[in-house]
Kinemage of the C-alpha trace (Angstrom):
@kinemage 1
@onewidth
@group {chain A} dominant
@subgroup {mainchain}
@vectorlist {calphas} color= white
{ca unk a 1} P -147.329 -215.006 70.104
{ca unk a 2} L -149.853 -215.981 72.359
{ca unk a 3} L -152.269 -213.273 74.835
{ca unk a 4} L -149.767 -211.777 77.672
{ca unk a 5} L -150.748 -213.552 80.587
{ca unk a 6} L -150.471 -212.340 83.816
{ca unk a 7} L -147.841 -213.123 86.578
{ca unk a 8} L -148.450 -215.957 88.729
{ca unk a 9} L -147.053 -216.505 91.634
{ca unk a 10} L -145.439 -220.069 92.659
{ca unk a 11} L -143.908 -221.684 96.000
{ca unk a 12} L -142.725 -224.594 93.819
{ca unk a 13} L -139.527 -225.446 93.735
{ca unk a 14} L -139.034 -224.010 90.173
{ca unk a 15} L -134.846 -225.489 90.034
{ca unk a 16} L -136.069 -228.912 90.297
{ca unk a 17} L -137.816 -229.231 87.675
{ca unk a 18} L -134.723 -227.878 85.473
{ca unk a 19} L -132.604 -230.501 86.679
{ca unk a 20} L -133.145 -234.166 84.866
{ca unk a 21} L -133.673 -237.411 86.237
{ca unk a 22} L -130.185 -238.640 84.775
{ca unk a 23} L -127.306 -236.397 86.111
{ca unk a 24} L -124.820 -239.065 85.404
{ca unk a 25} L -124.561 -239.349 81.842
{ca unk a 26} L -120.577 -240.762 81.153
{ca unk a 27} L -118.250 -238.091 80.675
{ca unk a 28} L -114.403 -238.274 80.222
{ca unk a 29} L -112.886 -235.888 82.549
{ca unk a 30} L -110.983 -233.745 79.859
{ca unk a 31} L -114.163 -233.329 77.695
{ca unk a 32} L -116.005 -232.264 81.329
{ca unk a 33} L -117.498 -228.955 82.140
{ca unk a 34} L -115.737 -229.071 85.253
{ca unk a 35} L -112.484 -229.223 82.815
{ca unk a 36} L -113.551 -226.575 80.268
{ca unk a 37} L -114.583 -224.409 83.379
{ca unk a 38} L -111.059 -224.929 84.610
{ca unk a 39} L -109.364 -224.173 81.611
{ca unk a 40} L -111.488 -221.288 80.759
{ca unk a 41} L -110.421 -219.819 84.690
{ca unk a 42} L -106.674 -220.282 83.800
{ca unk a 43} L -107.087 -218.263 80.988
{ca unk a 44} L -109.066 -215.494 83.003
{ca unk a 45} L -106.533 -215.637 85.457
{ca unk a 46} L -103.508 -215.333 82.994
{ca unk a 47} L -105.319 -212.203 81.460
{ca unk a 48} L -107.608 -210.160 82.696
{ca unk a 49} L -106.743 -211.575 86.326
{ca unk a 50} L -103.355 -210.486 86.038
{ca unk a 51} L -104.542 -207.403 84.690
{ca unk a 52} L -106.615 -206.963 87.844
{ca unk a 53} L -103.307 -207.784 89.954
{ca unk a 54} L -101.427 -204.638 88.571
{ca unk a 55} L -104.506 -202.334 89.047
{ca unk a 56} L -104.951 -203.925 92.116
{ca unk a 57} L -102.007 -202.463 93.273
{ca unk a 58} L -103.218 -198.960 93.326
{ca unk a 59} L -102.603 -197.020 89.598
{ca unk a 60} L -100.852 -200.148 88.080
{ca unk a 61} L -98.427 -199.914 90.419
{ca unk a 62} L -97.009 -196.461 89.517
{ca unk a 63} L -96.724 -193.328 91.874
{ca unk a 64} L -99.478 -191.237 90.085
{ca unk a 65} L -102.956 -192.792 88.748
{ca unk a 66} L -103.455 -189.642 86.288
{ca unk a 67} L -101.232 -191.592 83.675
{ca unk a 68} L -102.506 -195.101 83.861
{ca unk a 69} L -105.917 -194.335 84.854
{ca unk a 70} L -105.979 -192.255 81.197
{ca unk a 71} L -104.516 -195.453 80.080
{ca unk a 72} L -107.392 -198.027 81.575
{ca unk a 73} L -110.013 -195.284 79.727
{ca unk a 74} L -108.618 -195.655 76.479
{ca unk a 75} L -108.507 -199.677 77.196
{ca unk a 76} L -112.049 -199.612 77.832
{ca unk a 77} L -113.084 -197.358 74.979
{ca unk a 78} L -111.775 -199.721 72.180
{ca unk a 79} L -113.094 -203.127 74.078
{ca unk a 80} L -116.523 -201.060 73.691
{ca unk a 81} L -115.975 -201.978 69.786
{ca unk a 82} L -114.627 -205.379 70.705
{ca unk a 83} L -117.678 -206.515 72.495
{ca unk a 84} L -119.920 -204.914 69.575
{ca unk a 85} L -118.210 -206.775 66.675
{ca unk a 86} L -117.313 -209.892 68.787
{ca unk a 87} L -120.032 -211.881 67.348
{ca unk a 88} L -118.917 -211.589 63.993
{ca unk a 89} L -115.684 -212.582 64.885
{ca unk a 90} L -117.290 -215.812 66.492
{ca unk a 91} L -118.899 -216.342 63.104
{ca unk a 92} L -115.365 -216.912 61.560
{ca unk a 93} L -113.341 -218.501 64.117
{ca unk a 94} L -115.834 -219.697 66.670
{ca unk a 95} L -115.973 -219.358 70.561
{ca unk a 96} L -112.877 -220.659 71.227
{ca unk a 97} L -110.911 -219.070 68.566
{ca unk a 98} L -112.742 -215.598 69.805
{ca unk a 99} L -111.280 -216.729 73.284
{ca unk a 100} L -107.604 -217.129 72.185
{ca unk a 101} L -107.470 -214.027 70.185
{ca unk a 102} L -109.027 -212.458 73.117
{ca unk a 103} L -105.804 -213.184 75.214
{ca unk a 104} L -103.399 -211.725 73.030
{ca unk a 105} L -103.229 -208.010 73.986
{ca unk a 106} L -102.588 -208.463 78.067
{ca unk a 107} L -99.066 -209.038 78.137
{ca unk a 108} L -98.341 -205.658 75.721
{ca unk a 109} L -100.341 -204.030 78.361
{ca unk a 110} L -98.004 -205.701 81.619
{ca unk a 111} L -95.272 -204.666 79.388
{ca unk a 112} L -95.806 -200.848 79.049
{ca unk a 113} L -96.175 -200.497 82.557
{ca unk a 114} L -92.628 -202.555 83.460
{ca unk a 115} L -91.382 -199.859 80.653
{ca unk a 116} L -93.099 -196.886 82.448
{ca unk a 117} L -92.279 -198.334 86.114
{ca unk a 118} L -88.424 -198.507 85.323
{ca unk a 119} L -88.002 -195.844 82.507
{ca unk a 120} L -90.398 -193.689 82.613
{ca unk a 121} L -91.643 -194.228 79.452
{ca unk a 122} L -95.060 -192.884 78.528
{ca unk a 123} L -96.080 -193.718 75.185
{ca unk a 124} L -95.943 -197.631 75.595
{ca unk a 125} L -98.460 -197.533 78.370
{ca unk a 126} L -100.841 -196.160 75.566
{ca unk a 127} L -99.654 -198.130 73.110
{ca unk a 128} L -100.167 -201.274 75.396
{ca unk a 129} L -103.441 -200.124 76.859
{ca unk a 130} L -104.563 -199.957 72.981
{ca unk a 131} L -103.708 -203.050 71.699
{ca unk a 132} L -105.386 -204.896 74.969
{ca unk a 133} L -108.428 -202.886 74.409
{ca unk a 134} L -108.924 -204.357 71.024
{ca unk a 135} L -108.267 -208.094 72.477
{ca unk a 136} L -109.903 -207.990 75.515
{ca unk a 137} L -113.614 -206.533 74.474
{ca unk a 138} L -113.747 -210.402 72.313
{ca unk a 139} L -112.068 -212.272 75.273
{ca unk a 140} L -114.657 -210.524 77.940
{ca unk a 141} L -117.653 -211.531 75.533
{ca unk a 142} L -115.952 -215.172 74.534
{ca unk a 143} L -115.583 -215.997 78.135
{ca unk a 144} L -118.343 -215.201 79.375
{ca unk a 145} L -120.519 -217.166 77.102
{ca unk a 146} L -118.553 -220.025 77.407
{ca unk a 147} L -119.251 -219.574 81.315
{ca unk a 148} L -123.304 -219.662 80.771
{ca unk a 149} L -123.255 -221.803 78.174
{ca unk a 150} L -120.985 -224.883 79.142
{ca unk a 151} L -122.152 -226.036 82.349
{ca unk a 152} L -125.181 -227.751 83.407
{ca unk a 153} L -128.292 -225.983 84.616
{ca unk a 154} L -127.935 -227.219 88.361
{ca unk a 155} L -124.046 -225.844 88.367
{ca unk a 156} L -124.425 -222.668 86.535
{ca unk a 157} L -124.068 -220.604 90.262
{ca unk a 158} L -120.815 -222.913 91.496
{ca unk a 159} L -119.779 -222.583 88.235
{ca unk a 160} L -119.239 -218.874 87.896
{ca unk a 161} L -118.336 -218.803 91.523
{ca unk a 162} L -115.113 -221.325 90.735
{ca unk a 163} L -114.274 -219.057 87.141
{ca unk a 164} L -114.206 -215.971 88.638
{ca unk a 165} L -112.324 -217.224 91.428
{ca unk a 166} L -109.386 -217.431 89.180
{ca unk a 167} L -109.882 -213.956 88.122
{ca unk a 168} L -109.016 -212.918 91.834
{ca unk a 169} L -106.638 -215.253 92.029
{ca unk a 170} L -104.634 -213.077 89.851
{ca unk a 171} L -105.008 -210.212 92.232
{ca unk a 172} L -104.004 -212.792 95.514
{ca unk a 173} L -100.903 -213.801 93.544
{ca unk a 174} L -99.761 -210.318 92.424
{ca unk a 175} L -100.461 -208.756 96.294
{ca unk a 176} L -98.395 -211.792 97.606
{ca unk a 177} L -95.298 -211.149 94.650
{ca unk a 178} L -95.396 -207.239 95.348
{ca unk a 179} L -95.879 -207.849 99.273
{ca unk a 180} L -92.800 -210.086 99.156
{ca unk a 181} L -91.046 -207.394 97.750
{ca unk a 182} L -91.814 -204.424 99.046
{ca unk a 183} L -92.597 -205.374 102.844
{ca unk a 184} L -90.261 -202.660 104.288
{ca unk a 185} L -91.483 -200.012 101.839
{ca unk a 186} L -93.638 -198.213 104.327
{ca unk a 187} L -93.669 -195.027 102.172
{ca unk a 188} L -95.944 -193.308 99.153
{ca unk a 189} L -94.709 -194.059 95.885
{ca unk a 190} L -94.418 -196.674 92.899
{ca unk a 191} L -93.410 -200.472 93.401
{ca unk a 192} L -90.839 -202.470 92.376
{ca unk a 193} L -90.596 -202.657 88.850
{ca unk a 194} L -89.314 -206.893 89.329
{ca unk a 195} L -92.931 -207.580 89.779
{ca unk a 196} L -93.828 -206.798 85.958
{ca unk a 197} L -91.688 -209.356 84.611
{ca unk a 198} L -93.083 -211.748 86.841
{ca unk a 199} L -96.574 -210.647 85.433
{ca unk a 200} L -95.445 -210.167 81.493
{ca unk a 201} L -94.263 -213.877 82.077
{ca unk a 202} L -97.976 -215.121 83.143
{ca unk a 203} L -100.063 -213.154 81.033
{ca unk a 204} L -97.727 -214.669 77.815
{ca unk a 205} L -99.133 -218.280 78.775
{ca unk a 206} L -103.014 -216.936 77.988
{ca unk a 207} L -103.286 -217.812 74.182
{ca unk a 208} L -101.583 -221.494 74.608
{ca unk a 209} L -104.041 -222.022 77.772
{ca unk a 210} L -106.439 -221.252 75.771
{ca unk a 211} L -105.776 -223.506 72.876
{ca unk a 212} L -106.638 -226.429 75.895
{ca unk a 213} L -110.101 -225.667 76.180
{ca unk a 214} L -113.037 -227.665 74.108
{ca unk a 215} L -114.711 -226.681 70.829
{ca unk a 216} L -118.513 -226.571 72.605
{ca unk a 217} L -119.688 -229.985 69.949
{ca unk a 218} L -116.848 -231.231 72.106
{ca unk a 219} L -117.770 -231.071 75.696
{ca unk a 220} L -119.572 -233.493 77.160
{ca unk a 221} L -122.279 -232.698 79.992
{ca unk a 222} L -123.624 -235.155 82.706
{ca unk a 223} L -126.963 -233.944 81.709
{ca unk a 224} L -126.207 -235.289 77.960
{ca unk a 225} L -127.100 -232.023 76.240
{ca unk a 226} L -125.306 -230.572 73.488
{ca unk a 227} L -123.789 -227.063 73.879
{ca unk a 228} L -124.235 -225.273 70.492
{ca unk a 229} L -122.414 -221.861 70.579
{ca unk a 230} L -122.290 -220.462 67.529
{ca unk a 231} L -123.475 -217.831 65.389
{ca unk a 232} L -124.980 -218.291 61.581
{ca unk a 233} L -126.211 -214.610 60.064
{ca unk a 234} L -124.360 -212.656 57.885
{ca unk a 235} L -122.332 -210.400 59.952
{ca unk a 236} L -123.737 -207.506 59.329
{ca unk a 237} L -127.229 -208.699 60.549
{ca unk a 238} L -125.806 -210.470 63.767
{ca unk a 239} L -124.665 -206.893 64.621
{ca unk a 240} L -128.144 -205.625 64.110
{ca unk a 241} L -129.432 -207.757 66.338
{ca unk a 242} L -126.475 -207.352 69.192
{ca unk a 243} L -128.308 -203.994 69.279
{ca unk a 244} L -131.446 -204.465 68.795
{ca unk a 245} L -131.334 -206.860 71.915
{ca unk a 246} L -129.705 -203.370 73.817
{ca unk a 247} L -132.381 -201.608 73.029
{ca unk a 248} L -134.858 -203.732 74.442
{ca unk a 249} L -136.806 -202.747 77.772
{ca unk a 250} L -135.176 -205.428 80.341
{ca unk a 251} L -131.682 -204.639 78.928
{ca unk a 252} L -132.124 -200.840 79.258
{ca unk a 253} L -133.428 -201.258 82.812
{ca unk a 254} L -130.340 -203.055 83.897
{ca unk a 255} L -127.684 -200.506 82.122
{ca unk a 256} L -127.474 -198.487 85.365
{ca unk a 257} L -127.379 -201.518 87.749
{ca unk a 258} L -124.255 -202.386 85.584
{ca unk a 259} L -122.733 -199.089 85.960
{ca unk a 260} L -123.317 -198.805 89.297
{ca unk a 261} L -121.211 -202.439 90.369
{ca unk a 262} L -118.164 -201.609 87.738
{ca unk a 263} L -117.785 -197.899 87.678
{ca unk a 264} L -116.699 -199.041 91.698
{ca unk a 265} L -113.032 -200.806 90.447
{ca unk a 266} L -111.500 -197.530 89.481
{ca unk a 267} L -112.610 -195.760 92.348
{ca unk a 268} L -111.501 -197.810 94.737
{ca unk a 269} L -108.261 -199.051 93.260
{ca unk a 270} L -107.308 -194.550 93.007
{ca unk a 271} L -108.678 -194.711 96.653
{ca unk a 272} L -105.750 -197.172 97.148
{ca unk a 273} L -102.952 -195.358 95.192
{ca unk a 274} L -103.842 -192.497 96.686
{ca unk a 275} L -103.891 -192.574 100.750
{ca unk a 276} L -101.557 -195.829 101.161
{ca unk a 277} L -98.380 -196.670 101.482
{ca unk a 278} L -96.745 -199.218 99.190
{ca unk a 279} L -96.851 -202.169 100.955
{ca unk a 280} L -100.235 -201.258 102.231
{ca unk a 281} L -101.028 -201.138 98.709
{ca unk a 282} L -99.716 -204.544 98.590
{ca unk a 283} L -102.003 -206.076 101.655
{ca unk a 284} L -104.992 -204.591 100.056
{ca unk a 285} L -104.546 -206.363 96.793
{ca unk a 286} L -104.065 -209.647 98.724
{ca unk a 287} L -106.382 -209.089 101.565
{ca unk a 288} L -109.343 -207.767 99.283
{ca unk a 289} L -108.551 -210.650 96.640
{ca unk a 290} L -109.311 -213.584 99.476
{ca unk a 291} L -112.245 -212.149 101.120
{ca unk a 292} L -113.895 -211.673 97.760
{ca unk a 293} L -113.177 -214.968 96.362
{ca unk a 294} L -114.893 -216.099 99.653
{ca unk a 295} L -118.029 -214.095 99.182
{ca unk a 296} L -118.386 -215.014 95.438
{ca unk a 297} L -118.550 -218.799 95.750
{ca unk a 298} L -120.498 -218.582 98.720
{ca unk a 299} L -123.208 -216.149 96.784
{ca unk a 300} L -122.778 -219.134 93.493
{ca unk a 301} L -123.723 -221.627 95.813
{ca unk a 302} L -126.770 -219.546 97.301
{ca unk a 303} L -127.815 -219.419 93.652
{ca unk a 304} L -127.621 -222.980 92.778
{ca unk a 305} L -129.340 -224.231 95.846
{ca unk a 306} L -132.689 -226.093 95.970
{ca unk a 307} L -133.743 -225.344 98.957
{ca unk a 308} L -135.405 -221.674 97.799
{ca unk a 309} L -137.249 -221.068 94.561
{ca unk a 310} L -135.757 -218.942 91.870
{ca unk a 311} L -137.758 -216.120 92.695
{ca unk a 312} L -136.785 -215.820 96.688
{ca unk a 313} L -133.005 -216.196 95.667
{ca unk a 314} L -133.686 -213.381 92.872
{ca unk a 315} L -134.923 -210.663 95.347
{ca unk a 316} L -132.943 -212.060 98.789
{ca unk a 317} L -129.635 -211.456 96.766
{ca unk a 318} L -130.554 -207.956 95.335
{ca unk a 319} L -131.701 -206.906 98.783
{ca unk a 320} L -127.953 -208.213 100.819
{ca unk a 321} L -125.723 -206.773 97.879
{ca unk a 322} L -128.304 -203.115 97.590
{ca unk a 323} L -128.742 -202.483 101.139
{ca unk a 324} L -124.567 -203.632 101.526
{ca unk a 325} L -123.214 -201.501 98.751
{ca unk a 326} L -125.246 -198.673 100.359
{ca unk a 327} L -123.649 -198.987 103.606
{ca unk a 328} L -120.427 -198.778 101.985
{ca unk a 329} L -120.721 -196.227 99.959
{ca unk a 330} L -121.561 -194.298 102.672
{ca unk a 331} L -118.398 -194.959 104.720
{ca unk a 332} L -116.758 -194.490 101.458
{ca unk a 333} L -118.395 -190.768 101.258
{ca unk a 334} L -117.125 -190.214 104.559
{ca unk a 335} L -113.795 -190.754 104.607
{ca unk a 336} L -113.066 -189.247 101.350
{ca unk a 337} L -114.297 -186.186 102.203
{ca unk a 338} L -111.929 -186.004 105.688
{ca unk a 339} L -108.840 -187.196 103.381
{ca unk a 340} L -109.676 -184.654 100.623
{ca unk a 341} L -108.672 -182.066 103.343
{ca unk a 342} L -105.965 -184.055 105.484
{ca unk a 343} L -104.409 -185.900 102.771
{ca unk a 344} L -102.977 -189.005 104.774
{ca unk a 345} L -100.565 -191.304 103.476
{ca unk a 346} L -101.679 -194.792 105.729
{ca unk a 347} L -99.339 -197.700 106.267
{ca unk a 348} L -100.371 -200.467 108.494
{ca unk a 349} L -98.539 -199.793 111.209
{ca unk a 350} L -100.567 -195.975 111.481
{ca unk a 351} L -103.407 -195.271 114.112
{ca unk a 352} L -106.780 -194.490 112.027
{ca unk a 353} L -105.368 -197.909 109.287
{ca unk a 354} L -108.326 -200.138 109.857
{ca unk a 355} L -111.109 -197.362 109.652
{ca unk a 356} L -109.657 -196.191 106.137
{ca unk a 357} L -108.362 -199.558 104.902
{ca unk a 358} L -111.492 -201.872 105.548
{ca unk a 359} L -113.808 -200.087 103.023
{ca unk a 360} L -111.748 -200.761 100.469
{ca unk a 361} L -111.806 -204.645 100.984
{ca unk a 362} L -115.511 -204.019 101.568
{ca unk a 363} L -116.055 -202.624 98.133
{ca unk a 364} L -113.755 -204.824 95.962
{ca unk a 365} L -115.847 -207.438 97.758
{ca unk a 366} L -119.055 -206.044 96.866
{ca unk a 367} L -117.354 -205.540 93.023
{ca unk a 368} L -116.935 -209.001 92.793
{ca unk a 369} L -121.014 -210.288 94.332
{ca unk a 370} L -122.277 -207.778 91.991
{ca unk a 371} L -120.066 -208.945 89.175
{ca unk a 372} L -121.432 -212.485 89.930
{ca unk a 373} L -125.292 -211.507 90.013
{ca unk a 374} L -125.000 -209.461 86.722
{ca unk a 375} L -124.414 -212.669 85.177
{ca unk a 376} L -127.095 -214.133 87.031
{ca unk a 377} L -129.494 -211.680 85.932
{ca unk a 378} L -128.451 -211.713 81.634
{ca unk a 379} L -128.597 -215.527 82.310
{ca unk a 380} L -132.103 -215.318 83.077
{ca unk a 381} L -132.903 -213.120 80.147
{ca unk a 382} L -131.097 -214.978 77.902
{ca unk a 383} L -133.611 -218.008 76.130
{ca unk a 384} L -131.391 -219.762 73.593
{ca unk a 385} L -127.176 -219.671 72.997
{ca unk a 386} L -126.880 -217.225 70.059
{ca unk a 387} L -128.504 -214.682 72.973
{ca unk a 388} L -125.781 -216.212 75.198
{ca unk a 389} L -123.574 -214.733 72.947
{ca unk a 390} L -125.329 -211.495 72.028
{ca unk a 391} L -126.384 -210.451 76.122
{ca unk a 392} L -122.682 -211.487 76.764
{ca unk a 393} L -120.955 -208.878 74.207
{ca unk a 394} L -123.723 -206.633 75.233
{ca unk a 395} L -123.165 -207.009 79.241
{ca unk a 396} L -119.116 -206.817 78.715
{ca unk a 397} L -119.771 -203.809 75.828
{ca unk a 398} L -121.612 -201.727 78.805
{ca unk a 399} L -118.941 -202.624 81.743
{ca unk a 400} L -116.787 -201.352 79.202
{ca unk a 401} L -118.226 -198.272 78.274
{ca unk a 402} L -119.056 -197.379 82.023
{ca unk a 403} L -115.328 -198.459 83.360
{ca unk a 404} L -113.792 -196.078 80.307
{ca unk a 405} L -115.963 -193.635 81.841
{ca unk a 406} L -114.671 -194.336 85.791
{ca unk a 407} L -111.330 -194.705 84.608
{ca unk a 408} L -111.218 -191.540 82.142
{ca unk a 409} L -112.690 -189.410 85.237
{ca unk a 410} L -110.251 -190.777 87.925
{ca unk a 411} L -107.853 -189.180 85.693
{ca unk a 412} L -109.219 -185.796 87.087
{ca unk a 413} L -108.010 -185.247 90.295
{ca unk a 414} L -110.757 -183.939 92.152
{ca unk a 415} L -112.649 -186.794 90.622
{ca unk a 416} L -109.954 -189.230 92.171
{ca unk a 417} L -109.896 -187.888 95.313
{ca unk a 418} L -113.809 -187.594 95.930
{ca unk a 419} L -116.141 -186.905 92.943
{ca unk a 420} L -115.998 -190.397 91.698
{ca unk a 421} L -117.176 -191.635 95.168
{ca unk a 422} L -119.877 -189.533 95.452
{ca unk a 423} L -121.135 -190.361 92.135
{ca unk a 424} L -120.859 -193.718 91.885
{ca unk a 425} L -122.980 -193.520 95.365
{ca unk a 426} L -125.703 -191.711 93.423
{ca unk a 427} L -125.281 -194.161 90.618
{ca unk a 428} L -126.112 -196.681 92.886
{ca unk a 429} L -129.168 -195.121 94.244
{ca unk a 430} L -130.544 -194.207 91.024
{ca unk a 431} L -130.394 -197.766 89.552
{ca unk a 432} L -132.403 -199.577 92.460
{ca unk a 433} L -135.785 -199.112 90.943
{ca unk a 434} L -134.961 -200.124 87.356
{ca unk a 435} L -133.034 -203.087 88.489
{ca unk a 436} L -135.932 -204.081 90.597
{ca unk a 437} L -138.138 -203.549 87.791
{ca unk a 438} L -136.368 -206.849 85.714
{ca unk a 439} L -135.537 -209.394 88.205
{ca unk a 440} L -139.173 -209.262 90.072
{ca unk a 441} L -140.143 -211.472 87.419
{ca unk a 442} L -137.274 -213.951 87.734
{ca unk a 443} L -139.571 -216.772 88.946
{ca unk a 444} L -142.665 -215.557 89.042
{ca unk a 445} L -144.233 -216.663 85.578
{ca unk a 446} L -144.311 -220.352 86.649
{ca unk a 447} L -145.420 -220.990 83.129
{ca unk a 448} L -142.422 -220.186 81.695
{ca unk a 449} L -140.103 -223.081 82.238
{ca unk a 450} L -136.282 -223.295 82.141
{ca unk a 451} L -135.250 -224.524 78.660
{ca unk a 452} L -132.439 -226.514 78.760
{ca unk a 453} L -129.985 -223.482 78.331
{ca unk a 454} L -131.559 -222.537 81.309
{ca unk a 455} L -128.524 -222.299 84.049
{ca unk a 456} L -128.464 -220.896 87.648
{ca unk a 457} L -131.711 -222.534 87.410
{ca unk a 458} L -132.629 -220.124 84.190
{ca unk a 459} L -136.244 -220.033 82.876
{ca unk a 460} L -136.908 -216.626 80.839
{ca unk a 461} L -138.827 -215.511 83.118
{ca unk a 462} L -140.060 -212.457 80.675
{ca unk a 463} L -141.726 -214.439 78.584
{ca unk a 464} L -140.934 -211.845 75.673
{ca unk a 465} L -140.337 -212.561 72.189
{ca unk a 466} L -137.097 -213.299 70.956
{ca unk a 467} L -135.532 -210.618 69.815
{ca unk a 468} L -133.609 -211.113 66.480
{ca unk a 469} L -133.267 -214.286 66.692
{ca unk a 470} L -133.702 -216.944 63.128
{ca unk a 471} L -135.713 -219.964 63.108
{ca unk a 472} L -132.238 -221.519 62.209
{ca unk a 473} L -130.270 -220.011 64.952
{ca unk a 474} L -133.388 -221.407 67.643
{ca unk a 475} L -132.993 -225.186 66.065
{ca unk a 476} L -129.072 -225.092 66.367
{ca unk a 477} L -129.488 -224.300 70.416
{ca unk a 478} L -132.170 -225.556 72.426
{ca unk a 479} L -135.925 -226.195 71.873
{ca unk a 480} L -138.288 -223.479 71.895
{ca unk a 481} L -141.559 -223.977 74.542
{ca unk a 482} L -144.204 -221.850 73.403
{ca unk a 483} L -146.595 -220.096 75.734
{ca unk a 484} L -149.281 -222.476 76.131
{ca unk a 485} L -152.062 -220.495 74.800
{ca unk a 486} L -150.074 -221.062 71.198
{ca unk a 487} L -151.465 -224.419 70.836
């Protein structure tokens, strides 16, 4: 390794130079990234956006969140060892056998809370929860490799803008099915149980969607470049490294950051079940799912565009989504602590619906920019595929462990009603500084250039050694550009 050198400023415009000359290289439209991209969103949107689109709806749907909220925790927990040995799995079947067997466990889930909803049954919600835990930890790391990893550089921003969209699209879909059906409902309680077979139905397409999507020597780029995404060490050492590369300074910095954006979906889908009616319930998951799909493309187009450097993009879009999130949290902290005392039940038609109704939209909108700029940041940190892999299962392994945490503690009812609020405010206040700490140097190093894994205009901008990473593993992805004083 060569003498650190210190941080240089530039005002160039660092994306141009990661974008080639030749941005029309011949592609045929089903080998595309604009394809795979497609396919890969159908398959987020038959799984873990339908997933979304029964939580959406307040507590899965049900009357009570303490049940299904345990449920969610125990969900989380196991896709904790998902993400951890989802490499290895890659190993064997590749990414886009990880991504199928990642889709299998969602429609058990859909179906023990249809059993629950109409029967009362308890022990398949568990049972469910469990068996999409252990599917879902390798589909959350599969997909979200394949989102870095297949598109080109100057798309990377549109592109996770357009996947996640489908995500939400889940959660539009499901509030439009459950607002169809329970319009006149204007009282607490649990929704109709019709809309689970309507959802067991769409999660059961996710493994043959899947099947559609492109083996990565497959897809073809306008760019021309290869995508390699695979993994070659013995098993045992690809796990070493998974955690090795947690245990790393940028990655630690970041954990709380993460926390803070994800521990927010099970507080403010309890806020839901909890002080609205059920078609209220209903608007929210169709209102909320819009306005964020809105906000997330327009955020993946801020990153992809050239008229900013890397660096002003960084730190503009950290300050709109910190000094936002803060706002609502405090609104959030606010209300909570009237309704603790009050306890309202809303429906739209109630004086006082907008004040207590808009701050949930607010924050399932700020959920999904901060979901988007998460991936922004591991994509800058990554510097070669196999770390697409590993800071993928490592990112979707810590959302899981903090949302098994939110979930387990929303189970608690005075953390439903208000302690979850208040301490996913503080969670956000604490994890300013050592989020700041990382993505000041996004752009900064100008001698660090984007390799050609690069994406949303992705140089490291560390400049840090690889961590764990084989000479092999670095020829099989892209080329390595050493620090000039190397030579």
């Amino acid at each position: 390794m060569g003498t650190p050198l210190e941080p240089q400023e530039s005002d160039s415009h660092v994306q141009d130079d990661s974008r080639p000359e030749d941005t029309s290289h011949p592609t045929k439209w089903y080998r595309s990234t604009f394809y795979n991209i497609t396919i890969l969103g159908l398959c987020n949107f038959a799984a873990p956006g339908i997933w979304g689109a029964m939580n959406s709806l307040g507590a899965g749907g049900a009357a009570s969140p303490h049940l299904i909220n345990s449920a969610n925790a125990l969900t989380f927990c196991l896709m904790i060892l998902g993400c951890l040995f989802s490499s290895v799995l890659v190993r064997y079947i590749g990414i886009k056998g990880a991504l199928l067997f990642g889709t299998l466990g969602y429609a058990p889930y859909a179906a023990g809370l249809y059993t629950n909803n109409r029967f009362g049954t308890e022990w398949f919600v568990l049972f469910g929860a469990a068996l999409c835990g252990i599917s879902a930890g390798v589909f959350w790391m599969a997909e979200a490799a394949i989102a870095i990893a297949y598109p080109e550089p100057w798309n990377k921003g549109k592109a996770l803008g357009y996947w996640l969209t489908y995500r939400l699209s889940g959660q539009i879909l499901g509030g439009a099915i459950n607002l169809g059906i329970n319009a006149k409902n204007n009282q607490a309680g649990k929704v109709s149980y019709t809309v689970f077979l309507v959802f067991i139905a769409l999660q059961a397409t996710g493994p043959f969607v899947a099947l559609l999507l492109n083996r990565p020597s497959k897809v073809q780029r306008k760019d021309g470049k290869q995508v390699h995404l695979s993994i070659v060490d013995d098993p045992i050492l690809g796990i070493k490294k998974t955690l090795r590369l947690f245990f790393t300074k940028n990655f630690l910095l970041i954990v709380l950051w993460i926390g803070q954006a994800v521990f927010a979906e099970a507080v403010f889908f309890t806020y839901l079940s909890l002080w609205f009616s059920v078609r209220a319930r209903a608007l929210g998951s169709f209102l909320s799912g819009i306005v964020a799909v809105i906000s997330g493309n327009i955020l993946g187009a801020y990153l992809d565009s050239k008229r900013t450097t890397l660096k002003s993009k960084a730190r503009y879009s950290f300050a709109v989504i910190a000094v936002l999130q803060g706002a609502w949290w405090i609104w959030a902290t606010v209300v909570v602590t009237k309704f603790r005392h009050t306890k309202p039940t809303y429906d739209w038609s109630d004086p006082g619906f907008g004040h207590a109704f808009g701050v949930f939209i607010l924050l399932n909108t700020g959920f999904q920019i901060n979901y988007l700029f998460l991936y922004f940041m591991i994509t800058n940190l990554a510097k070669n595929e196999p770390e697409v892999i590993r800071y993928a299962a490592l990112l979707r392994g810590t959302e899981s462990a903090w949302q098994a945490l939110s979930y387990g503690l929303n189970s608690i009812t005075i953390f439903a009603q208000v302690g979850s609020v208040y301490l996913n405010f503080a969670l956000w206040a604490i994890a300013l500084v050592p989020a700041w700490l990382v993505l000041r140097h996004f752009g900064v190093e100008a001698l660090h250039k984007e390799a050609e894994l690069g994406g949303l205009d992705t140089p490291n901008s560390t400049g840090k050694e690889e961590v764990g990473v084989s000479d092999h593993e670095r020829k099989l992805s892209v080329t390595y550009i050493p620090d000039p004083v190397d030579k």
